[in-house]
Rosetta silent file (secondary structure, phi, psi, omega in degrees, C-alpha in Angstrom):
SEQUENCE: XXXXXXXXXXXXXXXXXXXXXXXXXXXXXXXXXXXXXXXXXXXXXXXXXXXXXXXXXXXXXXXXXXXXXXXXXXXXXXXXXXXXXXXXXXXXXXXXXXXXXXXXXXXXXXXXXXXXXXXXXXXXXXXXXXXXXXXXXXXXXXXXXXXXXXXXXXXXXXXXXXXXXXXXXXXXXXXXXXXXXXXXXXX
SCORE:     score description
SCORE:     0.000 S_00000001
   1 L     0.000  -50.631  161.316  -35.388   51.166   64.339 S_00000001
   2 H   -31.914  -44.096 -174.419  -34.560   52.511   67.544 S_00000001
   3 H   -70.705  -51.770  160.638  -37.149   54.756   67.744 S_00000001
   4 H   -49.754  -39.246  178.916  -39.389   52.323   67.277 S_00000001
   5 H   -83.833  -80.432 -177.071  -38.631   49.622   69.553 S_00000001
   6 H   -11.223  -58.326 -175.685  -38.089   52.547   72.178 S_00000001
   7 L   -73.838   -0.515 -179.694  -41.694   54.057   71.249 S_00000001
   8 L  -115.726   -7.851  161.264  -43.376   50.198   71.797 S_00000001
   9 L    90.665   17.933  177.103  -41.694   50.632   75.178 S_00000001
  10 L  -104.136  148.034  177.383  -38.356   48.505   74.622 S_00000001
  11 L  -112.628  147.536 -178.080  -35.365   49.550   75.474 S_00000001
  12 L  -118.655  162.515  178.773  -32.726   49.115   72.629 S_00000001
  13 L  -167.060  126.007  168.922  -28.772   49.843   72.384 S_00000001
  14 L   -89.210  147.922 -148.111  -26.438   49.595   69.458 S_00000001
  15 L  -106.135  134.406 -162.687  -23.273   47.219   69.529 S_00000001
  16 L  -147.571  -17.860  169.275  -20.186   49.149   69.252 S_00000001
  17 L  -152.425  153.201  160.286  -17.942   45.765   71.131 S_00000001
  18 H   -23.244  -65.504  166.781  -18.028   43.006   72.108 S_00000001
  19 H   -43.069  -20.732  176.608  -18.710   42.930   75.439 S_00000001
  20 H   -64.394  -17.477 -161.330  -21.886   44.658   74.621 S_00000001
  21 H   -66.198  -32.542  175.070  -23.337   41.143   73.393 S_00000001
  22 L   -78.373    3.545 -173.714  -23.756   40.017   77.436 S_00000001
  23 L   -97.449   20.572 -162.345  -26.014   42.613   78.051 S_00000001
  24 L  -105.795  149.541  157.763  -28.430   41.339   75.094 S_00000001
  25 L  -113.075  -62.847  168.589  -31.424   38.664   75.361 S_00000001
  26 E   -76.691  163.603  179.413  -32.373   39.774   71.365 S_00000001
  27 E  -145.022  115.839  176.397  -30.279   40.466   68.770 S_00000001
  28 E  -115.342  138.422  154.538  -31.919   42.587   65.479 S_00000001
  29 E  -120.923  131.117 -149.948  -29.935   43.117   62.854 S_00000001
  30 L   -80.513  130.859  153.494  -31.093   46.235   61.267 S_00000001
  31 L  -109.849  154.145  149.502  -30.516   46.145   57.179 S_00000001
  32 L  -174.276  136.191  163.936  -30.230   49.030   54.638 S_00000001
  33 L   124.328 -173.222 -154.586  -27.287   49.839   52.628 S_00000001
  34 L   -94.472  101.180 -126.162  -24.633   47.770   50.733 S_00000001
  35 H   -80.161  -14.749 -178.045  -23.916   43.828   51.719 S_00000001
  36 H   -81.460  -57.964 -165.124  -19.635   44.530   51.341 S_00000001
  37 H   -65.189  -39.677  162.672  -20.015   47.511   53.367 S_00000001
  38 H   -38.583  -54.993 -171.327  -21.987   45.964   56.067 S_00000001
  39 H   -71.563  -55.419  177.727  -19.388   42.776   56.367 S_00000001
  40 H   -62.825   -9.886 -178.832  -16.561   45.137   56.550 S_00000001
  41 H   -74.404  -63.777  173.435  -17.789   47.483   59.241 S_00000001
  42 H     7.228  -93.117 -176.970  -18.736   43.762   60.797 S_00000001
  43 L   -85.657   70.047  157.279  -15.282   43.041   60.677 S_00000001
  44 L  -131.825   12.383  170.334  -13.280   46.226   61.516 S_00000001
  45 L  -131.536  124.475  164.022  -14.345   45.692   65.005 S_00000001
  46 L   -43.863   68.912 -117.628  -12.531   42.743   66.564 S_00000001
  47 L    65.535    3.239  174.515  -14.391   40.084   67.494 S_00000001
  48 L   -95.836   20.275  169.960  -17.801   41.097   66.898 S_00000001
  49 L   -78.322  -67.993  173.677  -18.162   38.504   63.613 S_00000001
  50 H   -77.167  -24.589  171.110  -17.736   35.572   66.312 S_00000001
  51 H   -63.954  -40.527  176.157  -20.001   37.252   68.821 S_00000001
  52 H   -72.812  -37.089 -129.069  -23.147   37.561   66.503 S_00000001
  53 H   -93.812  -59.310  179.959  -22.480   34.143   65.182 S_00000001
  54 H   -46.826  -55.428  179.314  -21.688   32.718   69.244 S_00000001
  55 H   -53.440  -18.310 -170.079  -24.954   34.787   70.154 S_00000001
  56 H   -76.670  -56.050 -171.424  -26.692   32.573   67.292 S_00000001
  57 H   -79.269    6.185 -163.802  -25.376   29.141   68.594 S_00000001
  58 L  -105.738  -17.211  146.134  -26.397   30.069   72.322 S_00000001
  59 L   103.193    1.615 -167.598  -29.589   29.458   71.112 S_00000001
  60 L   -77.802 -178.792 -167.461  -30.739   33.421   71.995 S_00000001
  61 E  -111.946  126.110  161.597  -33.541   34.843   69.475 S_00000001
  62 E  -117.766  132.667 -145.763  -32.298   36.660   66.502 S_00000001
  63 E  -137.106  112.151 -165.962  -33.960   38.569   63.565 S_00000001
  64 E   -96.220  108.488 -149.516  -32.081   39.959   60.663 S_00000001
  65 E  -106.540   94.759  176.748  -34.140   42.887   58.914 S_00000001
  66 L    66.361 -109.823  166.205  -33.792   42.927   54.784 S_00000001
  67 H   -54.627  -30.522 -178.703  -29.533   43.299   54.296 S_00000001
  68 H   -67.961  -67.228  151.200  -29.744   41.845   57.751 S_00000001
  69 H   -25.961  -65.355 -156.311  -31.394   38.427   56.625 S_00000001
  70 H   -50.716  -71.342  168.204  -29.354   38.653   53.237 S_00000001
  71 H   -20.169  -39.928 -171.591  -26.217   38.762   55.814 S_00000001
  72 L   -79.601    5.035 -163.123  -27.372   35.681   57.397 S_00000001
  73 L  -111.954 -173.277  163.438  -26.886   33.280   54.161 S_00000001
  74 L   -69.043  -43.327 -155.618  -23.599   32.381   52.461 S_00000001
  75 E  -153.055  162.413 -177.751  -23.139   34.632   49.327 S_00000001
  76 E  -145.498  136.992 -148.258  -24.777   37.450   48.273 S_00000001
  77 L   -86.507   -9.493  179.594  -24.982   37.846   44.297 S_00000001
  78 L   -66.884  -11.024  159.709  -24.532   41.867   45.069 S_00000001
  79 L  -168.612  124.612 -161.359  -20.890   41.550   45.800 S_00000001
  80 L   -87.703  -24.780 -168.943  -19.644   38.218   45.688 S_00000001
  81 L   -98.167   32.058 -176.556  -16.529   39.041   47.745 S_00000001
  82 L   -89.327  114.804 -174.649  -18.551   40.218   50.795 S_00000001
  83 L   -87.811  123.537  178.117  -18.169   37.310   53.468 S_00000001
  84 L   -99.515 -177.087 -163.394  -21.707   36.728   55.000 S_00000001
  85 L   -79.478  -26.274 -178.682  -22.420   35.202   58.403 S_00000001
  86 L    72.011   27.355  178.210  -22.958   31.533   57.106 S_00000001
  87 L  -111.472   -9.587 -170.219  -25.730   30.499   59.552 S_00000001
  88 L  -136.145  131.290  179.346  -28.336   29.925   57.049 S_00000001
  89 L  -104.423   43.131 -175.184  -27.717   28.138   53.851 S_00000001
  90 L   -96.638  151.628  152.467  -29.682   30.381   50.916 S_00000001
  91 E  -106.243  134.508  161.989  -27.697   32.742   48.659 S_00000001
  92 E   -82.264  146.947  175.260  -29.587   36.406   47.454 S_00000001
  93 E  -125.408  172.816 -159.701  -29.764   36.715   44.359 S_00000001
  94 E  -104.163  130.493 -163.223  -30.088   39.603   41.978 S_00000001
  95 H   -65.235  -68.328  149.270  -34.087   40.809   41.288 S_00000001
  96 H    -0.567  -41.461 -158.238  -33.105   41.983   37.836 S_00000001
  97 H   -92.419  -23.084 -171.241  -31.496   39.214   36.812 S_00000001
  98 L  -118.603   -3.941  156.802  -35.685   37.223   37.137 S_00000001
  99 L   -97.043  128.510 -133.355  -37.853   40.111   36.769 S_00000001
 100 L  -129.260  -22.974  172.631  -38.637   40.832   33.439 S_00000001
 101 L  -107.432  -36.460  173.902  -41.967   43.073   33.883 S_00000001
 102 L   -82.987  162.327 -174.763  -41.936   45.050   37.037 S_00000001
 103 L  -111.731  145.944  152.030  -39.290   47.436   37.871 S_00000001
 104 L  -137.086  155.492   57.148  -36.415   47.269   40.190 S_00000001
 105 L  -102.077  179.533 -179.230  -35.622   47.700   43.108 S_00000001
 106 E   -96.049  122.285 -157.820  -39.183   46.709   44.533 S_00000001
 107 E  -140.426   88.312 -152.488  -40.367   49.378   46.720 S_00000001
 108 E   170.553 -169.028  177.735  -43.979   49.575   47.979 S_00000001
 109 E   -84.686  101.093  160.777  -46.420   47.736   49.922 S_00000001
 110 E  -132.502  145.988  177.131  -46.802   43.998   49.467 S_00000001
 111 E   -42.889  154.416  177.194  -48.530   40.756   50.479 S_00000001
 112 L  -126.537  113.918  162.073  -46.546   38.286   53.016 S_00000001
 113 E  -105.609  120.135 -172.581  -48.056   34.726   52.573 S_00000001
 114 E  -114.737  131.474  163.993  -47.028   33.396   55.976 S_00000001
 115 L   -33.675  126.134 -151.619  -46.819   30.023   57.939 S_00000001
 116 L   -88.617  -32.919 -158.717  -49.857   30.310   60.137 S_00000001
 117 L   -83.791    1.367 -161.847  -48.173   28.077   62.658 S_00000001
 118 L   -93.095  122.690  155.241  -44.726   30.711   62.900 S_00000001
 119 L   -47.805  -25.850 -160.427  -44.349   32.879   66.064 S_00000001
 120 L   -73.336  -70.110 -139.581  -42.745   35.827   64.709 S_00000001
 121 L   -60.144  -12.750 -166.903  -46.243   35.860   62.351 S_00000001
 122 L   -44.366  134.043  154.554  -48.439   34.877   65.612 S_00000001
 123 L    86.768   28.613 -165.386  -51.596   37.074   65.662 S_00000001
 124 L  -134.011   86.903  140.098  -50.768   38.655   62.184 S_00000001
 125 L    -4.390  101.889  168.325  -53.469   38.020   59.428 S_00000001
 126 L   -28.216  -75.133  -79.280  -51.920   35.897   55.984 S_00000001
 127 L  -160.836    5.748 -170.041  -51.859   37.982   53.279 S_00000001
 128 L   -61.444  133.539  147.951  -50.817   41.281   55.208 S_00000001
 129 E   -34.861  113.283  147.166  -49.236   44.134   53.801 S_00000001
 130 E  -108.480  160.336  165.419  -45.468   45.029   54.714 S_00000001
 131 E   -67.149  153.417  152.014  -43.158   47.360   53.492 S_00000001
 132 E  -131.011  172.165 -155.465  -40.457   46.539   51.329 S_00000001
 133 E  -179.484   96.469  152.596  -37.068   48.777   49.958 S_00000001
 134 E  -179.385  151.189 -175.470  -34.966   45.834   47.809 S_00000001
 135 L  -118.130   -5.131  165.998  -33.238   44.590   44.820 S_00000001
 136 E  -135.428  158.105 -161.727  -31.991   41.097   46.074 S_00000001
 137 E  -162.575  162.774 -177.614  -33.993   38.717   47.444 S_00000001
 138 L  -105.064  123.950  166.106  -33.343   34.683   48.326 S_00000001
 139 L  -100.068   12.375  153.900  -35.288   32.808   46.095 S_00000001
 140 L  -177.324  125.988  175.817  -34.982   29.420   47.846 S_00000001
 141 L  -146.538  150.715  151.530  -34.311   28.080   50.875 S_00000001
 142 L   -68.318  -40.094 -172.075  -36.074   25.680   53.149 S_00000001
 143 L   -44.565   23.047  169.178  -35.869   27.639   56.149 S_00000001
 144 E   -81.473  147.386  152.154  -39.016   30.144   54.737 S_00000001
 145 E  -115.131    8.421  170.181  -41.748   30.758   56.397 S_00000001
 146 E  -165.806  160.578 -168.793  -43.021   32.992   54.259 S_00000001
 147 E  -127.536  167.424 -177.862  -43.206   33.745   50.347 S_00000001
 148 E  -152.270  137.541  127.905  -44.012   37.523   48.499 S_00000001
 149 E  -149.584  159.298 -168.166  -44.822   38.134   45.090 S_00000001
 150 L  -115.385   46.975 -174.238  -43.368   40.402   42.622 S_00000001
 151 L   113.069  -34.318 -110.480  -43.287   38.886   39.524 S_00000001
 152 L   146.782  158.496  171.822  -42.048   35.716   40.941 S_00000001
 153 E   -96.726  140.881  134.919  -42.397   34.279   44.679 S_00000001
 154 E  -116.572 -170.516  175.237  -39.488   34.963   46.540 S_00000001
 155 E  -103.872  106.956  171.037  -39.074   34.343   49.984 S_00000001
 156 E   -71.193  -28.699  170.032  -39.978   37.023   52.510 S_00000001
 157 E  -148.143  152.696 -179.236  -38.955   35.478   55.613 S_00000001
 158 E  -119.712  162.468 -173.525  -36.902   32.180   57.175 S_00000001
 159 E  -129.575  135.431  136.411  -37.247   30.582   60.469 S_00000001
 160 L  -147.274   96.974 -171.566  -34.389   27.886   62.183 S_00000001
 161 L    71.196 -112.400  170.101  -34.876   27.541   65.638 S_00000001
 162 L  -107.604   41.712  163.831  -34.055   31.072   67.364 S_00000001
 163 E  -125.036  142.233 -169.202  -33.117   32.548   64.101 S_00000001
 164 E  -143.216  123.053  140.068  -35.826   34.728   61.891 S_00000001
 165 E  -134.326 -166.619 -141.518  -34.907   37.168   59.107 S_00000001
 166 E  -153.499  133.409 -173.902  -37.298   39.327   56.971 S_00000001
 167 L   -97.242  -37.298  173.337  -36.948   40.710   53.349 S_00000001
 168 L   -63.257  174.941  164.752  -39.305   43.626   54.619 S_00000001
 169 L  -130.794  117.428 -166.161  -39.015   46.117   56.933 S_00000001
 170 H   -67.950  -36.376 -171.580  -41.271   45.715   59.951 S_00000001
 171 H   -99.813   29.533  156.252  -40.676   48.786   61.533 S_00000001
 172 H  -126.485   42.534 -179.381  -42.266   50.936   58.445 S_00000001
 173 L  -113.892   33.050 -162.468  -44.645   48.345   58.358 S_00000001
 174 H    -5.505 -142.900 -141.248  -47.180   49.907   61.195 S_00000001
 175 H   -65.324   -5.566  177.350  -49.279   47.762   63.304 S_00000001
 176 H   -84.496  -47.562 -175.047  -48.803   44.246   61.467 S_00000001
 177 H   -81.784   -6.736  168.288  -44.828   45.128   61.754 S_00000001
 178 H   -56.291  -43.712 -167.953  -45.337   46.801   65.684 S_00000001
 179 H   -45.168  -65.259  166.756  -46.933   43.241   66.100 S_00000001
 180 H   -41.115  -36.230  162.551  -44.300   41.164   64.140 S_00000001
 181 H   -45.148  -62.485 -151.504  -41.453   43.384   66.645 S_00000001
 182 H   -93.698  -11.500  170.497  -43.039   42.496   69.724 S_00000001
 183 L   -71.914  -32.956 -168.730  -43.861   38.588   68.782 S_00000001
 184 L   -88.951  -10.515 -150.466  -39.850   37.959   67.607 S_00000001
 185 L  -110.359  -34.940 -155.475  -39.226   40.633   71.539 S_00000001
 186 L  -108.148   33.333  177.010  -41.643   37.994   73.520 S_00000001
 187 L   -79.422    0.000    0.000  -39.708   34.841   71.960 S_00000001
C-alpha cells in the first residue's frame, strides 16, 4: 500500500502512536490478515483505539481496505470475540456459510456495481473490475454504495459522511483502484 500511494506521488507513514494521528489529513486502514489479530495489535498500543475512532468523529476522511472495512462494523462472524471499531453498524459474515456453488475464499477479478453519484467512485466506470482476496463479506447495511456478485450480492463498499470502506483491494486493482486512491486522497 505504501508503495503505491508513494508511486501516485503521496506521501504515506504508518501509525506506530498516537501522536502520529496529528500529522494525518487521511486515514487508510490497510486490511489483510485475521480480524482478532488486527483488534489486538489495535489495542496493545495505548490509546490508538480512541485515536482512529476520535480521527473518525473529527469529521477527517477515512477508508478502511477489506479487514479494514470489516473492522469498521460491530462483530465480525470470523472471531466473535474480536472487538471491532463500532462506527458503522453492519456485521461480516461468513461467505461459506451463503455460498453454495462457487468456492471460497473469493479471489479474482470482479464487477463493483457502484453509486454513480459517490466520490470515492467519481470518474470510475459502473461495472469495473477490482480485485478481491476474501472469505467474509457484510451482506447488509445501508451505508453501501456499492454491491458485487459472487453467488449472492454482497456489499463491496459503504459510505457515511467522511467514512468509506471497500471489500476489494484498490491498490491491486490498477488504474480504476489508482483512481479510486486518489478520489478518497482529494476528499
Amino acid at each position: 500500500m505504501l508503495y503505491v500511494l508513494e508511486n501516485a506521488g503521496y506521501f504515506s507513514q504508518i501509525i506506530v502512536q498516537p501522536e502520529d494521528f496529528r500529522k494525518l489529513t487521511h486515514l487508510i486502514i490497510p486490511g489483510v490478515g485475521f480480524i482478532r489479530s488486527i483488534t489486538e495489535e489495535i489495542d496493545s498500543i495505548s490509546g490508538i483505539r480512541e485515536e482512529i475512532i476520535n480521527f473518525c468523529k473529527l469529521g477527517n476522511p477515512v477508508l478502511g481496505i477489506c479487514l479494514g472495512m470489516q473492522l469498521l462494523g460491530i462483530e465480525s462472524e470470523e472471531d466473535s470475540s474480536a472487538v471491532c471499531l463500532d462506527i458503522f453498524d453492519f456485521k461480516t459474515e461468513n461467505l461459506s456459510k451463503v455460498i453454495k456453488t462457487n468456492s471460497v475464499p473469493h479471489i479474482g477479478w470482479n464487477q463493483v456495481n457502484h453509486n454513480q453519484n459517490s466520490k470515492l467512485f467519481k470518474g470510475i466506470p459502473n461495472k469495473s473490475d477490482f480485485y478481491f482476496s476474501h472469505s467474509y463479506a457484510i451482506l447488509s447495511s445501508k451505508y453501501s454504495i456499492s454491491t458485487t456478485n459472487f453467488e449472492i450480492d454482497f456489499i463491496s463498499a459503504v459510505n457515511s459522511d467522511n467514512i468509506y470502506g471497500v471489500q476489494f483491494h484498490p491498490e491491486r486493482s490498477q488504474k480504476f483502484g489508482i483512481k479510486l486512491l486518489e478520489n478518497f486522497l482529494s476528499l
